[in-house]
DRENZA-189242 format. One record per residue: residue in one letter; y, z, x of N, C-alpha, C in turn. Coordinates in steps of 0.001 Angstrom, whole numbers. Last residue first. Layout:
<pts>
[A [Y Z X] [Y Z X] [Y Z X]]
...
</pts>
This chain:
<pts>
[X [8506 -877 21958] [8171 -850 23170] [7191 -1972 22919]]
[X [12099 108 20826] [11109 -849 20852] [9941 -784 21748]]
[X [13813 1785 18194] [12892 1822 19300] [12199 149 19314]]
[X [16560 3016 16198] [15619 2207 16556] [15035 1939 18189]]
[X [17329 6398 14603] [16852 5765 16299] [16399 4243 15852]]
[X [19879 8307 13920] [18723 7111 13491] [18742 6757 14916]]
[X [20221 11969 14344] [20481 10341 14852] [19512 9603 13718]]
[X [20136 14553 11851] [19743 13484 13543] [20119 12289 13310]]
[X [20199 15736 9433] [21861 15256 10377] [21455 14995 11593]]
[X [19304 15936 6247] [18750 15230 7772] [19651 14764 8881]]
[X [20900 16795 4661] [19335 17515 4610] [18803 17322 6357]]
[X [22666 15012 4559] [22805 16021 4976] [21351 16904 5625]]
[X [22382 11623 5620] [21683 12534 4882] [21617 13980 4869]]
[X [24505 8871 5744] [24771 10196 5989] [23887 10759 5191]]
[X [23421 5123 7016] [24093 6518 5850] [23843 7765 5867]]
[X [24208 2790 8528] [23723 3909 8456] [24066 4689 7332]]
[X [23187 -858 8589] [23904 83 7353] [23527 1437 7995]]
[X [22765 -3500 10260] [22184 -2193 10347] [23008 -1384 9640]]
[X [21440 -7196 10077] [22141 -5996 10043] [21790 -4770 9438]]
[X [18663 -8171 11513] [20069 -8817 11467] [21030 -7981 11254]]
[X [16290 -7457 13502] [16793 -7147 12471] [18762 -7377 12723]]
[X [13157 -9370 14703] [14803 -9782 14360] [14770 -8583 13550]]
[X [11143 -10858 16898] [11317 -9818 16064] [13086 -9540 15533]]
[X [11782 -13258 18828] [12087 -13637 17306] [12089 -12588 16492]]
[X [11057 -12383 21126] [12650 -12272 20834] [13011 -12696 19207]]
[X [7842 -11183 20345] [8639 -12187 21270] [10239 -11875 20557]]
[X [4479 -10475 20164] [5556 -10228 19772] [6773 -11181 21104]]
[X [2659 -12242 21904] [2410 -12144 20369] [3640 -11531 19802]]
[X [2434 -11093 24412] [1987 -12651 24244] [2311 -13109 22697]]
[X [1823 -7987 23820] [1843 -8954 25365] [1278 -10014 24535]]
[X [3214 -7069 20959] [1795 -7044 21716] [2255 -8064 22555]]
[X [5658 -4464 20357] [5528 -5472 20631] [3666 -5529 21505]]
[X [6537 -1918 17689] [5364 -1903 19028] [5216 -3754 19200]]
[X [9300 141 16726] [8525 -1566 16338] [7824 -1742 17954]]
[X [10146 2572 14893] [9824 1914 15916] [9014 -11 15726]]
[X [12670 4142 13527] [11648 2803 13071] [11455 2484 14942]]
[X [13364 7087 11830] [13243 6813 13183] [12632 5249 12388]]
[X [15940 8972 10232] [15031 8382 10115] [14745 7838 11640]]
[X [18669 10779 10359] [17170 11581 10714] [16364 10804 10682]]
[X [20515 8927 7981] [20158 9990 9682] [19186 10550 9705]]
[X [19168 5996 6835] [19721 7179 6443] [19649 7999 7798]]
[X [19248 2988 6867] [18771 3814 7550] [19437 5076 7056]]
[X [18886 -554 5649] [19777 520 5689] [19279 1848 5528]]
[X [18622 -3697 7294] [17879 -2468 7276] [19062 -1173 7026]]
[X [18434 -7040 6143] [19424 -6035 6188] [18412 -4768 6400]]
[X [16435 -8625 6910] [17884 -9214 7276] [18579 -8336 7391]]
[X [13628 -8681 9593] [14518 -7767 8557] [15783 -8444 8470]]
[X [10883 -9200 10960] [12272 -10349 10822] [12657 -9449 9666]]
[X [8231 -8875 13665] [8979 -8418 12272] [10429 -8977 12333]]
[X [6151 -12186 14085] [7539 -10650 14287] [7722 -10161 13486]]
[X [2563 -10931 13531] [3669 -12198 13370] [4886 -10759 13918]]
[X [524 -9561 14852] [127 -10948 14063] [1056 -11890 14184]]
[X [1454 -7371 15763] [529 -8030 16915] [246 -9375 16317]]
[X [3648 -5207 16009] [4123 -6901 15280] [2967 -7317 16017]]
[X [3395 -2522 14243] [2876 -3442 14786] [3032 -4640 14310]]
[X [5807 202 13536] [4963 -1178 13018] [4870 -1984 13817]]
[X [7026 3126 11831] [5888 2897 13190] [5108 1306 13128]]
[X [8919 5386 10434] [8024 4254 10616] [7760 3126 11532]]
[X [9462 8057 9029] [9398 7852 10535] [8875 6261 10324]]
[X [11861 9820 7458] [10978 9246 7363] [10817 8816 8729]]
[X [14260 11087 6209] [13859 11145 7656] [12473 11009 7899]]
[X [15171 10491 4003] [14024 11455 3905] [13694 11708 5120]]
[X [14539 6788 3842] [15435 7978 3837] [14180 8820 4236]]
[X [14861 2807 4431] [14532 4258 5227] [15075 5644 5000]]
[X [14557 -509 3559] [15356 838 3306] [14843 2253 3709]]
[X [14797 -3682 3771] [14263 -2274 4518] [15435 -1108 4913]]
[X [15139 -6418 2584] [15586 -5309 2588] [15091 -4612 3381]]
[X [13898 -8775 3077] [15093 -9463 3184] [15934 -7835 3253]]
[X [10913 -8723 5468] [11938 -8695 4252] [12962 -8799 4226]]
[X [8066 -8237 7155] [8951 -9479 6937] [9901 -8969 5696]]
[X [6758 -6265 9882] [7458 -5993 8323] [8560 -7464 8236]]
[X [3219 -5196 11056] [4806 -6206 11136] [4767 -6627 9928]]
[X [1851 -2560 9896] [1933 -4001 10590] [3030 -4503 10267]]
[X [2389 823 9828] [2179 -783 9542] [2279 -1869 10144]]
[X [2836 4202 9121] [2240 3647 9863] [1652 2170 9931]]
[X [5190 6196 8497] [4048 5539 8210] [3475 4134 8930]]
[X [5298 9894 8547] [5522 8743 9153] [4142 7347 8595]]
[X [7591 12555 7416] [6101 11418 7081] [6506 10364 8189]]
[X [9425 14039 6194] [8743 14224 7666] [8510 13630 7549]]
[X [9087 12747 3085] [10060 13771 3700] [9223 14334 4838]]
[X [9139 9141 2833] [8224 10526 1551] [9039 11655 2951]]
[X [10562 6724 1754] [10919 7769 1555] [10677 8981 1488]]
[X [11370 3435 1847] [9973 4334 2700] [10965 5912 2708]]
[X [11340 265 488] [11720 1343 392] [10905 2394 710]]
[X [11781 -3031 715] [10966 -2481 457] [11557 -787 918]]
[X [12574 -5874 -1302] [12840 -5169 -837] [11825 -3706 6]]
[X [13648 -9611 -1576] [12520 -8291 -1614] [12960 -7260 -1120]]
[X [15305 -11683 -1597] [15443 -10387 -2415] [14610 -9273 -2635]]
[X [12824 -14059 -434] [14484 -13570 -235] [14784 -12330 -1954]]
[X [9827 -12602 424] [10722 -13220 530] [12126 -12876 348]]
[X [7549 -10375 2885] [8421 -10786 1345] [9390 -11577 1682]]
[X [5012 -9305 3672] [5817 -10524 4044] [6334 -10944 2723]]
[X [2921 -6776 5921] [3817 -7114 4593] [5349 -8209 4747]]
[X [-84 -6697 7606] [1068 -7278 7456] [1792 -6801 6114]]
[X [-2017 -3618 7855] [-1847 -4823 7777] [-161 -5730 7693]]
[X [-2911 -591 7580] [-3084 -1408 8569] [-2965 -2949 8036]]
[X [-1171 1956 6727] [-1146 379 5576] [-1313 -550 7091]]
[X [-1352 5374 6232] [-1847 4256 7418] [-1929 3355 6804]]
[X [600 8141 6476] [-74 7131 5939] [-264 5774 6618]]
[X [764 11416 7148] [682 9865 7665] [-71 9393 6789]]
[X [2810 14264 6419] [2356 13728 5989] [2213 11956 6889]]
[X [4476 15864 8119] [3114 16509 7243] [2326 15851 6911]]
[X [5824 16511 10843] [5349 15745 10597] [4392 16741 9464]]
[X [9039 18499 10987] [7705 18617 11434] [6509 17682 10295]]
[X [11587 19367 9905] [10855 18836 10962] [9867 19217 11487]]
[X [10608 21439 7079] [11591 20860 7418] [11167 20739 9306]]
[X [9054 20689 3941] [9076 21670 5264] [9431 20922 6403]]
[X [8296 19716 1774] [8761 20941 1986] [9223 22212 3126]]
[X [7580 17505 1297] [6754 18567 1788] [6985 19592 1972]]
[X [6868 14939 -1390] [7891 16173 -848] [7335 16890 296]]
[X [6537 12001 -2626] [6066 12880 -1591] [6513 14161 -1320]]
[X [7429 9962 -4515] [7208 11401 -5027] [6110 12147 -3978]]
[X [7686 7945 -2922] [8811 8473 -3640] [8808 9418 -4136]]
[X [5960 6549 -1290] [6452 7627 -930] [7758 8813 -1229]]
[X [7711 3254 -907] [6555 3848 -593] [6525 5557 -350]]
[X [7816 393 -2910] [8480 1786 -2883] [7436 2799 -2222]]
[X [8619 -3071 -2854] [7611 -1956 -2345] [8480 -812 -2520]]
[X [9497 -5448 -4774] [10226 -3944 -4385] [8681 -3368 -3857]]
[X [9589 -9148 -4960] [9289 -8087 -5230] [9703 -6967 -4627]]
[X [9069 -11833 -4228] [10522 -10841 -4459] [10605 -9708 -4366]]
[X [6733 -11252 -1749] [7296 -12172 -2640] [8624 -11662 -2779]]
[X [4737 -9800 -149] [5446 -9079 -1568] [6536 -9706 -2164]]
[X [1415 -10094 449] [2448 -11099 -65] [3704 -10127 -1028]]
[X [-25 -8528 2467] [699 -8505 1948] [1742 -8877 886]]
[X [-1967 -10087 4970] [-834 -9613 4483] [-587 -9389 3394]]
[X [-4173 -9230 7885] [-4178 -9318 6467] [-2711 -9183 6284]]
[X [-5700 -9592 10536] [-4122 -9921 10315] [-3954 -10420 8443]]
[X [-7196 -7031 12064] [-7289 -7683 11446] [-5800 -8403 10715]]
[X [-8369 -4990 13611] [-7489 -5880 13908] [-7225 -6969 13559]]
[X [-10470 -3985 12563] [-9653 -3122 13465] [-8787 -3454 13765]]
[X [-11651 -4739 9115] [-11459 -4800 10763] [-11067 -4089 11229]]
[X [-11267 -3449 7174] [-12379 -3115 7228] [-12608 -3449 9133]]
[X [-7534 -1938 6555] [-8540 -3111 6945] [-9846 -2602 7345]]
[X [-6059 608 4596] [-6630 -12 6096] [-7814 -915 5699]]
[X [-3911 2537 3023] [-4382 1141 2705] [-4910 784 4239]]
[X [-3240 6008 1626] [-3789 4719 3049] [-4230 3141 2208]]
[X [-1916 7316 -452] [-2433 6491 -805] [-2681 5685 590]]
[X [350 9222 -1530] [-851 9669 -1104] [-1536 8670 -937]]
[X [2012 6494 -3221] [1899 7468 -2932] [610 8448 -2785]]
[X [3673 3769 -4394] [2326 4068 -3719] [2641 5713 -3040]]
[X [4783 580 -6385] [4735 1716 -5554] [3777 2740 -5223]]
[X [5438 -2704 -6164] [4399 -1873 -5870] [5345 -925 -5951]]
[X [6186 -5641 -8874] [7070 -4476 -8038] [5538 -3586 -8002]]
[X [4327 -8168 -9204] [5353 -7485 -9844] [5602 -6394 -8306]]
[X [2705 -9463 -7809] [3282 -10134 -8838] [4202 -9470 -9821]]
[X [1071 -10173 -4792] [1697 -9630 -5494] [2364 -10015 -6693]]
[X [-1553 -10271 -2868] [-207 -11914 -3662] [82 -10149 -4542]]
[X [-3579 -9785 -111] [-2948 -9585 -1213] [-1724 -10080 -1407]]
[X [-6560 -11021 2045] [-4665 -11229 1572] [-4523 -10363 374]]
[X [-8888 -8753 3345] [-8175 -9960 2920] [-6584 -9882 2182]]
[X [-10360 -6409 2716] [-10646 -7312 3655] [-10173 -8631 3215]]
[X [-9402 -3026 2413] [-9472 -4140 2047] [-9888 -4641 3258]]
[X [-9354 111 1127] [-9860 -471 2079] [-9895 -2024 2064]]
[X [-7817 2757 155] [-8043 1484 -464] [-8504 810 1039]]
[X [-8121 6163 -6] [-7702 5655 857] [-8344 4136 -205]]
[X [-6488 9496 -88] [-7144 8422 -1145] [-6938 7329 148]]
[X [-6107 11345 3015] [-5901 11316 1293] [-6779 10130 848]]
[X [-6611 14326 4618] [-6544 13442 4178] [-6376 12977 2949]]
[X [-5650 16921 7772] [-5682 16333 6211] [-5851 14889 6083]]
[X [-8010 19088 8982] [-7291 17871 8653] [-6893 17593 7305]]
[X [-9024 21424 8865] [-7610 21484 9898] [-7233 19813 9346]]
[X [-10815 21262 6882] [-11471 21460 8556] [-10348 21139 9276]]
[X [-8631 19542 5179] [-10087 19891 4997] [-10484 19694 6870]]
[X [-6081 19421 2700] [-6837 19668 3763] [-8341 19987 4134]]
[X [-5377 16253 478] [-6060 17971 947] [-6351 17963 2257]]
[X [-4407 14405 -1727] [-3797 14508 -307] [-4519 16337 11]]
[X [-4408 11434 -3742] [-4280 12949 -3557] [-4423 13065 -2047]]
[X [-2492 8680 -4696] [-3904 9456 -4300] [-3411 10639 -4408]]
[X [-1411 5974 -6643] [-1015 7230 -6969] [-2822 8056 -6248]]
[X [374 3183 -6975] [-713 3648 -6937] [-875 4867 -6465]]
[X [1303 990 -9989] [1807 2446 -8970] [94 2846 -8499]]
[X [3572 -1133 -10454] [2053 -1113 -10481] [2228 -65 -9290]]
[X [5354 -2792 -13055] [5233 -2448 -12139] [3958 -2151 -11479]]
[X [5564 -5323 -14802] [7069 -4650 -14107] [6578 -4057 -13221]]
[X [3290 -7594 -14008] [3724 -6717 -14789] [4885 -6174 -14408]]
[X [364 -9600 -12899] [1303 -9437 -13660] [1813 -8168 -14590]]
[X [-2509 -8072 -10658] [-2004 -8329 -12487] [-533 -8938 -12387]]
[X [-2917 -9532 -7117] [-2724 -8286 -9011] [-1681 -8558 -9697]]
[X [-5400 -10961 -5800] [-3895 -11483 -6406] [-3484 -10240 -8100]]
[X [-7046 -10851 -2864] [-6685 -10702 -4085] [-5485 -11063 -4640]]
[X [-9502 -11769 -1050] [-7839 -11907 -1465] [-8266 -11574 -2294]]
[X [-12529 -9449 31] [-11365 -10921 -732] [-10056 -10742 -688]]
[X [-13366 -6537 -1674] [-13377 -7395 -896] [-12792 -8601 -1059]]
[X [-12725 -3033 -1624] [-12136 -4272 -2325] [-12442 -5935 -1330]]
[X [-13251 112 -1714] [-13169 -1035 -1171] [-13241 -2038 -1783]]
[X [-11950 3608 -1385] [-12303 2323 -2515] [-12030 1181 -1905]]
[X [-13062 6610 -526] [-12937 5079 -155] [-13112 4151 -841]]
[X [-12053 9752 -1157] [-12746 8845 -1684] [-12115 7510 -1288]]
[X [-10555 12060 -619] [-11992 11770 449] [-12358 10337 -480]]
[X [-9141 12843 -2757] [-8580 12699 -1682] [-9498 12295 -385]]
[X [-9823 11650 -6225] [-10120 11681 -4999] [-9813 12083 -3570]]
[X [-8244 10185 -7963] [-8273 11884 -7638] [-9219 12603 -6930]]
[X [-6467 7717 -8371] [-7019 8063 -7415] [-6957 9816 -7112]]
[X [-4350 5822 -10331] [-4693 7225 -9984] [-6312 7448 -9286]]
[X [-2237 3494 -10965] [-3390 3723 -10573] [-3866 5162 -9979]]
[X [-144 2721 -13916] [-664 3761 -12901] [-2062 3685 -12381]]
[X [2531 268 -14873] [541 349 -14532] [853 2061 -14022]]
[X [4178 -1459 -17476] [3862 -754 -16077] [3105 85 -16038]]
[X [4564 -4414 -19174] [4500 -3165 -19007] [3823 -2804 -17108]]
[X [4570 -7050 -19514] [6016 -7041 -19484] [5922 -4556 -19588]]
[X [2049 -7991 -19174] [2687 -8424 -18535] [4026 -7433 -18458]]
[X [-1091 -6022 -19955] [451 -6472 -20353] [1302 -6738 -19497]]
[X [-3540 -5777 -18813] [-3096 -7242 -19940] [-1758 -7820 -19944]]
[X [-5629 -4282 -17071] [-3695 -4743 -16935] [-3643 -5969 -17808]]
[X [-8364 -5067 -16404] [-7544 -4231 -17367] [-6163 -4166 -17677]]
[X [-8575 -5830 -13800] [-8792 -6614 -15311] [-8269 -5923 -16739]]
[X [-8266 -3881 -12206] [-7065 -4644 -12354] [-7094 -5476 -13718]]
[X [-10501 -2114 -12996] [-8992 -1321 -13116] [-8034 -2728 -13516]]
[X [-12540 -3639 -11614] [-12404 -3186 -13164] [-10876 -2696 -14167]]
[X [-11696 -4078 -9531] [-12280 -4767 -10182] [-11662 -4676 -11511]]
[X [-12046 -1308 -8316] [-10231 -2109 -8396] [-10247 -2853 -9458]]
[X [-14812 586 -10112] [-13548 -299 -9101] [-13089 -632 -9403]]
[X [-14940 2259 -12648] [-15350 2494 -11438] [-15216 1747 -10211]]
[X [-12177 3960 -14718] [-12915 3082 -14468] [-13876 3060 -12934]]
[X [-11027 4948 -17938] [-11220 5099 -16166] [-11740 3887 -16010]]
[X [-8133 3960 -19604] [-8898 4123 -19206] [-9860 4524 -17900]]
[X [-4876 4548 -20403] [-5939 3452 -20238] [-7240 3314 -20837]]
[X [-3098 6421 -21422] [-4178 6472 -20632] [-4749 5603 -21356]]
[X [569 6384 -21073] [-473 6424 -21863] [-1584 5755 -21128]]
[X [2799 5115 -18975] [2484 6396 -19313] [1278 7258 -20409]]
[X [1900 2640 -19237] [3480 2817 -19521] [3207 4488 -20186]]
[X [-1318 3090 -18873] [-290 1945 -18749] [1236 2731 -19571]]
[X [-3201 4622 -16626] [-2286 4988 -17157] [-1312 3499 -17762]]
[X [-6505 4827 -15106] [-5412 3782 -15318] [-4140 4025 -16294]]
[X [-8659 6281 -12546] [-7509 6338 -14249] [-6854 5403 -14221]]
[X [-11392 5879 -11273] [-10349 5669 -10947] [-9671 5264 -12508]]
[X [-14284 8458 -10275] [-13264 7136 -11226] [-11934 7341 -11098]]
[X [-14359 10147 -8411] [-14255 8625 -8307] [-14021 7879 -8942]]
[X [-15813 12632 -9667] [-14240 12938 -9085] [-13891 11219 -8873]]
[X [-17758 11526 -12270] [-17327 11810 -10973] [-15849 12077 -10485]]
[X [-18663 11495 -14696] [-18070 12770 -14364] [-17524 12646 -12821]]
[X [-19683 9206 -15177] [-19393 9285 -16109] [-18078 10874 -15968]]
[X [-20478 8003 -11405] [-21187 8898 -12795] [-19791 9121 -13362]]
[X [-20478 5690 -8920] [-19816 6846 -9665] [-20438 7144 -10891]]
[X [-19737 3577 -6550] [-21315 4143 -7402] [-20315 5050 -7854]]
[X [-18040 681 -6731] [-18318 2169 -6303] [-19088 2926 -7161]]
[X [-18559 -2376 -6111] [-18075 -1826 -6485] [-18327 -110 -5941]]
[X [-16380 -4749 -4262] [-17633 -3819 -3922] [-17549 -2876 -4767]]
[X [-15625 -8160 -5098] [-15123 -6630 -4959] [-16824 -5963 -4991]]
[X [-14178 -11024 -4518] [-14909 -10261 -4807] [-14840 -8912 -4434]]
[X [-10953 -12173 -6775] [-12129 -12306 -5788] [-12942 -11683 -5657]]
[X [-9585 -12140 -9240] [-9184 -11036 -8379] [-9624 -11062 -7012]]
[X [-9720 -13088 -11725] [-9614 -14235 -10699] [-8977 -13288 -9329]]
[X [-13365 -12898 -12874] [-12157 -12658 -12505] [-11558 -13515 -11901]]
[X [-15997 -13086 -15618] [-15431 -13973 -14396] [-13428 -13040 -14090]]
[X [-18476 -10733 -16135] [-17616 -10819 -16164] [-15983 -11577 -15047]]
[X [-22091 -11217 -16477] [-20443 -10715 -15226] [-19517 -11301 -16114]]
[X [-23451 -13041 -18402] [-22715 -11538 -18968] [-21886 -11213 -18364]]
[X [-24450 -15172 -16779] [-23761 -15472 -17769] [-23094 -13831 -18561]]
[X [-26016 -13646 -14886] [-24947 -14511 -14518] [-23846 -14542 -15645]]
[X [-28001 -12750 -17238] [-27099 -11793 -16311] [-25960 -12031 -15782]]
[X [-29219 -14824 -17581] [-28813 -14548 -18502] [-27611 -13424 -17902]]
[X [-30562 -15706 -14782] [-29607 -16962 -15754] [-28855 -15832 -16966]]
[X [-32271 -13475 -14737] [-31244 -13863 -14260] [-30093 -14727 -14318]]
[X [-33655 -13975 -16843] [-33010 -12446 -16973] [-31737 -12880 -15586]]
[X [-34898 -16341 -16555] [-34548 -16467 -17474] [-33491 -15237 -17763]]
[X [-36854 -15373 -13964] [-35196 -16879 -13727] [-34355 -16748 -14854]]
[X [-38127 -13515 -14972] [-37202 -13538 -13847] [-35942 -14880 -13953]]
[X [-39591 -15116 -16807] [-39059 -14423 -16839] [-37519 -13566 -15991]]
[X [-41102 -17186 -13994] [-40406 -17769 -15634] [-38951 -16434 -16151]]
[X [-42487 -15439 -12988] [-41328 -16101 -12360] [-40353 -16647 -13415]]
</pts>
């Protein structure tokens, strides 16, 4: 017993303290398709085998991240709030295959808040709650979400690509957030920002079941759609978008629609 207490006392003391919260990590080998790359300002990091590990790694404040995910079946779960790195930016980057008529991609699984601290962007990449209904947010502060900037599909009306970010996103004054990947629709919880920007004839689809969505400025390119799904008792007249910019996308000469149901 002696022994035991003494390997354990000693073990405690080796983890490594974060201030990220707790995280699950992911079984992976030295070769697995599952490690996850870290690229900083275009030069390779390192891999690594969770978020954990990845985010502790981000030192440099005044540089910008890649998270790479080459995985397109692989579930990386993250438990807790979290709060990531400091830096200009922080990209998170899946893959996207078909498989048995479906497609899927990289997916991040959380159970709790995320604080933000520099500018996101994200591509091939689901983000869903371990709940089903769960009212996680987002914190994107000032900050720029960019979602879907190097999506293409190549193929003109007709849905290719969904991505699923089951939770809130709640930025303050000068945030922005930007949804661009081409057909795609994406799929979120009620959107707080001071921007919301829509090209590419993008589709996006958001549940206000936690809080309203409150947009000051939304500027829509043609062909884009935004629906916003009210819940009996929970969405209310406070969902707000204050003003509406259209702009001309040749590529994409439909209407902009906003929807409510």
């Amino acid at each position: 017993p002696a022994f035991f207490l003494c390997f354990s006392l000693l073990l405690s003391l080796l983890m490594p303290l974060t201030s990220f919260g707790v995280f699950d990590s992911i079984p992976a080998k030295a070769d697995s398709d599952d490690l996850i790359k870290v690229y900083q300002d275009d030069t390779f990091l390192g891999e690594y085998e969770d978020l954990a590990a990845a985010f502790a790694g981000m030192q440099q404040e005044d540089a910008s991240y890649r998270v790479v995910f080459e995985n397109a079946e692989g579930v990386y779960t993250i438990e807790g709030d979290v709060v990531l790195p400091k830096a200009k930016c922080i990209t998170f980057a899946g893959t996207y295959v078909k498989k048995d008529s479906n497609w899927t991609m990289s997916t991040i699984k959380i159970s709790g808040d995320w604080k933000c601290q520099s500018d996101i962007e994200a591509d091939y990449v689901d983000i869903e709650t371990k709940e089903i209904c769960a009212s996680y947010v987002l914190a994107l502060g000032s900050h720029t979400l960019k979602v879907g900037d190097n999506m293409s599909s190549g193929v003109q009306n007709a849905w290719i690509y969904e991505m699923r970010w089951r939770f809130q996103i709640v930025g303050a004054q000068d945030s922005c957030i930007e949804v661009g990947f081409e057909n795609g629709r994406w799929d979120v919880g009620a959107i707080v920002t001071d921007k919301l920007i829509l090209k590419n004839g993008t589709d996006v689809f958001g549940r206000s079941h936690a809080m309203p969505t409150q947009i000051n400025q939304l500027i829509a390119e043609s062909g884009t759609n935004f629906t916003i799904q009210l819940f009996s008792g929970r969405g209310n007249k406070s969902d707000c978008i204050r003003k509406v910019e259209i702009r001309k996308n040749k590529t994409y000469d439909e209407e902009f629609c906003v929807s409510v149901s």
